[in-house]
C-alpha positions as CSV (number, residue, x, y, z in Angstrom):
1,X,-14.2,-18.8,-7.2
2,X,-16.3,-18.9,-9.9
3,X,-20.4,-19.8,-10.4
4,X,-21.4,-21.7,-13.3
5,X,-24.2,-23.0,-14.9
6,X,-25.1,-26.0,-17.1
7,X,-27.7,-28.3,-19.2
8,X,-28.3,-31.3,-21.1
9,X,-27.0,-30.2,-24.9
10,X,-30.4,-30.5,-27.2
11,X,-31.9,-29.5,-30.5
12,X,-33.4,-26.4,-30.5
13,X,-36.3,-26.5,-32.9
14,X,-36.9,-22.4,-32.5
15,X,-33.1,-21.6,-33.6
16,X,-32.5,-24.5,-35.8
17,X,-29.3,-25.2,-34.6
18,X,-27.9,-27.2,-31.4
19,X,-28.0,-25.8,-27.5
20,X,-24.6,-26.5,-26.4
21,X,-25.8,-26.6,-22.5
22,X,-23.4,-24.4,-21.3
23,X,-25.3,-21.4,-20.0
24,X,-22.1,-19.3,-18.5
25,X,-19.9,-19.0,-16.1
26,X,-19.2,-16.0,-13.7
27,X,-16.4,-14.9,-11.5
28,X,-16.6,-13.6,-7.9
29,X,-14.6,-10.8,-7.6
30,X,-15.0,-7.2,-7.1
31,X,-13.0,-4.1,-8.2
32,X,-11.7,-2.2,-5.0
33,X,-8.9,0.7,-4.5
34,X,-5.1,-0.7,-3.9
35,X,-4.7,-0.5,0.2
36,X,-0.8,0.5,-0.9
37,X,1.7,1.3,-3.3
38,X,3.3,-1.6,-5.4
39,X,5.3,-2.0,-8.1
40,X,2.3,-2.6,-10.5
41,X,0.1,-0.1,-9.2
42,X,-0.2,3.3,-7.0
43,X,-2.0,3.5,-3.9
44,X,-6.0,3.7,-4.6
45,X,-5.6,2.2,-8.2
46,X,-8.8,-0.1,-9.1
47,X,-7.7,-3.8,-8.4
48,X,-9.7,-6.9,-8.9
49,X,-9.9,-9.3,-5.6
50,X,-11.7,-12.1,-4.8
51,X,-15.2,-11.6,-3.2
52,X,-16.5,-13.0,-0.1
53,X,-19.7,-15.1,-0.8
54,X,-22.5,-14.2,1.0
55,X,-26.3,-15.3,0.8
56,X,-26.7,-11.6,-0.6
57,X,-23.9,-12.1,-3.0
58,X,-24.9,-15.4,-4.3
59,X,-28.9,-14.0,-4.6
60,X,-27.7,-11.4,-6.5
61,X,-25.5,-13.7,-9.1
62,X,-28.8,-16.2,-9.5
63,X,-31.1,-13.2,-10.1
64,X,-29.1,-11.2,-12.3
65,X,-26.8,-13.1,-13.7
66,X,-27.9,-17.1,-13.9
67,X,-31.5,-16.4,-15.0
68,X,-31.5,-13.7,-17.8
69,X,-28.4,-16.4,-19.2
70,X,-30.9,-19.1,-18.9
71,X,-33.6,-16.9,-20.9
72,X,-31.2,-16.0,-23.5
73,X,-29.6,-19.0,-24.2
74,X,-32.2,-22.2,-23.6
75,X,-34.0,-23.7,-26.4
76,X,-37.3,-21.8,-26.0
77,X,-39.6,-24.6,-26.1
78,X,-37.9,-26.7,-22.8
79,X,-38.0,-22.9,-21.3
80,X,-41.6,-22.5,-21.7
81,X,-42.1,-26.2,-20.0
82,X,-40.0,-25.1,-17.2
83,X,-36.0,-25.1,-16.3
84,X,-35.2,-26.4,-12.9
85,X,-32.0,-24.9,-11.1
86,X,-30.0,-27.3,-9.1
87,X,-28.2,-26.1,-6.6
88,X,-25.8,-27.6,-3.4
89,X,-26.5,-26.7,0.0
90,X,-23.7,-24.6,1.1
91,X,-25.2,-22.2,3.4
92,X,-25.4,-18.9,0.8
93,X,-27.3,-21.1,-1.3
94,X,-29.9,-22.2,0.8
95,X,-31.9,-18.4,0.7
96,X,-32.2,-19.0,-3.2
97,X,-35.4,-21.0,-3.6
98,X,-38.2,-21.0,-6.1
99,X,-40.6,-18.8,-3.9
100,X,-38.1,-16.0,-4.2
101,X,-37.7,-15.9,-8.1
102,X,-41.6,-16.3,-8.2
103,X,-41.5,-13.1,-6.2
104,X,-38.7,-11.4,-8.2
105,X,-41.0,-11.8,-11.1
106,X,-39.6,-15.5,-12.7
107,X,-41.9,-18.0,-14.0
108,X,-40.4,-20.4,-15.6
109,X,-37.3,-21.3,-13.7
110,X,-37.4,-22.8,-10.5
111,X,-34.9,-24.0,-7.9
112,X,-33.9,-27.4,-6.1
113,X,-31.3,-28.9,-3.9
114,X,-29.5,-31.7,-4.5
115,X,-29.6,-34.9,-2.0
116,X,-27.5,-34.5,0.6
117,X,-24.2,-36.6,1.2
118,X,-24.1,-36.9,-2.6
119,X,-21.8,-34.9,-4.1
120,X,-21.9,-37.1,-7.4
121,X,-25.1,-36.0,-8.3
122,X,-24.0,-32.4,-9.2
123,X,-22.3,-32.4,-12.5
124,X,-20.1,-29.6,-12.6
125,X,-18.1,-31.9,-9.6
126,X,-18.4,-35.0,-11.8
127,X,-16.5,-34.1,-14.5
128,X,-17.1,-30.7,-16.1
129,X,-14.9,-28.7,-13.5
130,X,-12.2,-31.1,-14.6
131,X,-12.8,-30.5,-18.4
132,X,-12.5,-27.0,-17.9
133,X,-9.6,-27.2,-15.5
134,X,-7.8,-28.9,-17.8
135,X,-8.0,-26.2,-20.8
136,X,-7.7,-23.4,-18.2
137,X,-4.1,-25.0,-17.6
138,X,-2.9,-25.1,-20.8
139,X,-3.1,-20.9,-20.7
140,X,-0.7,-19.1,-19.0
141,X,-2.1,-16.5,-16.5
142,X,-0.3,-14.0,-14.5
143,X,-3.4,-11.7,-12.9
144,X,-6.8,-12.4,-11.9
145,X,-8.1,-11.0,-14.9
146,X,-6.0,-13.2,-17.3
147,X,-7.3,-16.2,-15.0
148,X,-10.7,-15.2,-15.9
149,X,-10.4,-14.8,-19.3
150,X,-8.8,-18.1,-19.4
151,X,-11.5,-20.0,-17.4
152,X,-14.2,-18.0,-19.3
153,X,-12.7,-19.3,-22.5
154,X,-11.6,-22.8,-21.4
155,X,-15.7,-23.3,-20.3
156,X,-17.3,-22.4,-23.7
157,X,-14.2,-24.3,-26.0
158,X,-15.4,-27.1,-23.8
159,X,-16.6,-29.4,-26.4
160,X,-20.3,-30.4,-26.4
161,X,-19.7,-34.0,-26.7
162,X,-18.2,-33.9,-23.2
163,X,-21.0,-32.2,-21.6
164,X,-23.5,-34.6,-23.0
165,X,-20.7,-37.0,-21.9
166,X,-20.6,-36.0,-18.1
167,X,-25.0,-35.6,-17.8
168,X,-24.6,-39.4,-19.2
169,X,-22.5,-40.2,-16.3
170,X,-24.9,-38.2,-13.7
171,X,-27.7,-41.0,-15.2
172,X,-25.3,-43.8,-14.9
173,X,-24.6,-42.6,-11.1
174,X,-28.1,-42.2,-10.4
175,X,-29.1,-45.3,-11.8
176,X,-26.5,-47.2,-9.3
177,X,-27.5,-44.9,-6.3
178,X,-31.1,-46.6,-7.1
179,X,-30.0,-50.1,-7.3
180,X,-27.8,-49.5,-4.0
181,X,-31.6,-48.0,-2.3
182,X,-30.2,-45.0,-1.7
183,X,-26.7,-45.0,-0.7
184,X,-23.4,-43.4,-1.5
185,X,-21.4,-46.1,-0.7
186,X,-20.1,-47.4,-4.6
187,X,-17.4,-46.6,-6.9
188,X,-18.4,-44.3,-9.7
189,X,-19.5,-46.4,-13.3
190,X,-17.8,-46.9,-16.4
191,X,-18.9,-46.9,-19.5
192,X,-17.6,-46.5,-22.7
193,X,-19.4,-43.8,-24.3
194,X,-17.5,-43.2,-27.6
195,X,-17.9,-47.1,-28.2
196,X,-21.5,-47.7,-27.6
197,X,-23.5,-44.6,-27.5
198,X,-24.5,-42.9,-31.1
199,X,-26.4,-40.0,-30.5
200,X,-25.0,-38.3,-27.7
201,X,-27.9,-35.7,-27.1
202,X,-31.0,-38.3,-26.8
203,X,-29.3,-41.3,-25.2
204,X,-30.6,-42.0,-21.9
205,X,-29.4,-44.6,-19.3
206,X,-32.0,-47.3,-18.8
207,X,-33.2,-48.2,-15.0
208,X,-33.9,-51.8,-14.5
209,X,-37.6,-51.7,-13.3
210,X,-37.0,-54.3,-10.3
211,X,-34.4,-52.1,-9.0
212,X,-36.5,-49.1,-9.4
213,X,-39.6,-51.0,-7.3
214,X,-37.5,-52.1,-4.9
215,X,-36.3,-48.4,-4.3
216,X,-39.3,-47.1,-4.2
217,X,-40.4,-49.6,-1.4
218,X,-38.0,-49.1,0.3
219,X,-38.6,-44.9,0.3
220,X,-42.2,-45.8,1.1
221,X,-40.7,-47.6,3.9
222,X,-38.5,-45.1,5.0
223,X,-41.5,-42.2,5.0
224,X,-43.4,-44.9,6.7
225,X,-40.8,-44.9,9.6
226,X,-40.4,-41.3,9.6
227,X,-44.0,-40.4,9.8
228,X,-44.2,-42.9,12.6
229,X,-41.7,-41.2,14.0
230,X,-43.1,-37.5,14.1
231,X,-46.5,-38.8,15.4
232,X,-44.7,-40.9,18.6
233,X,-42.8,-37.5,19.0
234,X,-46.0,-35.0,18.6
235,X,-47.6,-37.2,21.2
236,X,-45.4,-36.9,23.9
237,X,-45.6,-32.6,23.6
C-alpha cells in the first residue's frame, strides 16, 4: 500500500519554472528480521513487509512525510496563502485533522475530508492511480523493493499534462454533482481535453450559475430540515 500526494500543476513565480503537482509518494512497509530460513535469506535477515496501517502509522506519514514534501516542493506563494490536505475517511485517517498539525507546529497546511459516498471526488481514484498503474506494469518486479522503485518511478515519469488532465476531470465531476443537487447517481463526463483545452494549467470548468443557485437552495433547504430536526429532538430530552 502506498500513500500519495497530489496538486493542481502551476507556475511557480519564486523558481521560475513549472510545479508538476506531484508532491510524492510513500510506501508502507517496514524492515523486520526473517521469522525462518529460505532460500533467499537466513533466519533473522532484514526483510521488507508490508505494514499494518494504523491511525498512529498514518499520523506519523502526514507529519513527517506529506508536509515537509509539501514545503519543499509547492510554489511558495500558493504555500504562504495556505495548502489544504484532502483526505478520505477510512478510519486511520480520521485522527489527522487541522487542529493537530496546528499543534505539531504547521501553519500553513490544513486538513479536510472529502464528501462522503463520493469516491469521485478524490483524484488519485479518478484517474492518477490508473496512470501510474499503468507505467508501474510496464516494469518487471520480483521483490517489494523493486515494486517500490517501480511505483516510485512510474509516479514522477507521470506526465504533467495528465495530472492537470485528471484535476480537470475532478471540476467536470463536481460541476455534474452540482447540477444533479448533490447526488452520486451519474455516469462520469467526457470531454475532450487535447481537442478543446489550450492551456492545461489555468483552464477551469465553468458552472452554469442556475445550476449553482438551485444547489445552493437546495443545501439551504437541507440545513433548514436538519436544524429543524435537532431542535424537535433537543426538545424532547
Amino acid at each position: 500500500m502506498f500513500l500519495a500526494a497530489v496538486a493542481r500543476p502551476r507556475y511557480d513565480h519564486t523558481r521560475k519554472t513549472f510545479f508538476d503537482g506531484k508532491i510524492g509518494v510513500w510506501p508502507f512497509v517496514e524492515v523486520v528480521a526473517a521469522k525462518r530460513t529460505s532460500r533467499n535469506r537466513p533466519k533473522g535477515a532484514p526483510v521488507t513487509m508490508p505494514q499494518n496501517v494504523n491511525s498512529d502509522v498514518y499520523k506519523s506519514f502526514v507529519l513527517d512525510k506529506v508536509v515537509p514534501a509539501i514545503c519543499e516542493r509547492f510554489p511558495v506563494g500558493d504555500l504562504r496563502r495556505g495548502v489544504r490536505i484532502q483526505q478520505d475517511n477510512a478510519s486511520p485517517h480520521r485522527h489527522v485533522t487541522t487542529a493537530l498539525l496546528r499543534s505539531s507546529g504547521v501553519q500553513n497546511v490544513s486538513v479536510i475530508n472529502q464528501p462522503p459516498n463520493s469516491p469521485d471526488f478524490n483524484v488519485l481514484d479518478l484517474g492518477f492511480f490508473n496512470s501510474i498503474q499503468s507505467l508501474q506494469h510496464q516494469k518487471c518486479t520480483r521483490t517489494i523493493e523493486e515494486l517500490i522503485d517501480a511505483v516510485k518511478a512510474a509516479f514522477f515519469e507521470l506526465p504533467m499534462d495528465t495530472v492537470s488532465k485528471t484535476f480537470i476531470t475532478l471540476q467536470k465531476v463536481m460541476q455534474t454533482s452540482i447540477e444533479m443537487l448533490g447526488s452520486n447517481n451519474y455516469t462520469l463526463p467526457r470531454m475532450n481535453k487535447n481537442a478543446t483545452i489550450a492551456d492545461l494549467a489555468t483552464y477551469n470548468v465553468q458552472c452554469d450559475a442556475s445550476s449553482l443557485e438551485g444547489a445552493l437552495l437546495q443545501l439551504d433547504l437541507r440545513l433548514g430540515e436538519e436544524s429543524q430536526l435537532e431542535e424537535l429532538v433537543n426538545s424532547h430530552q
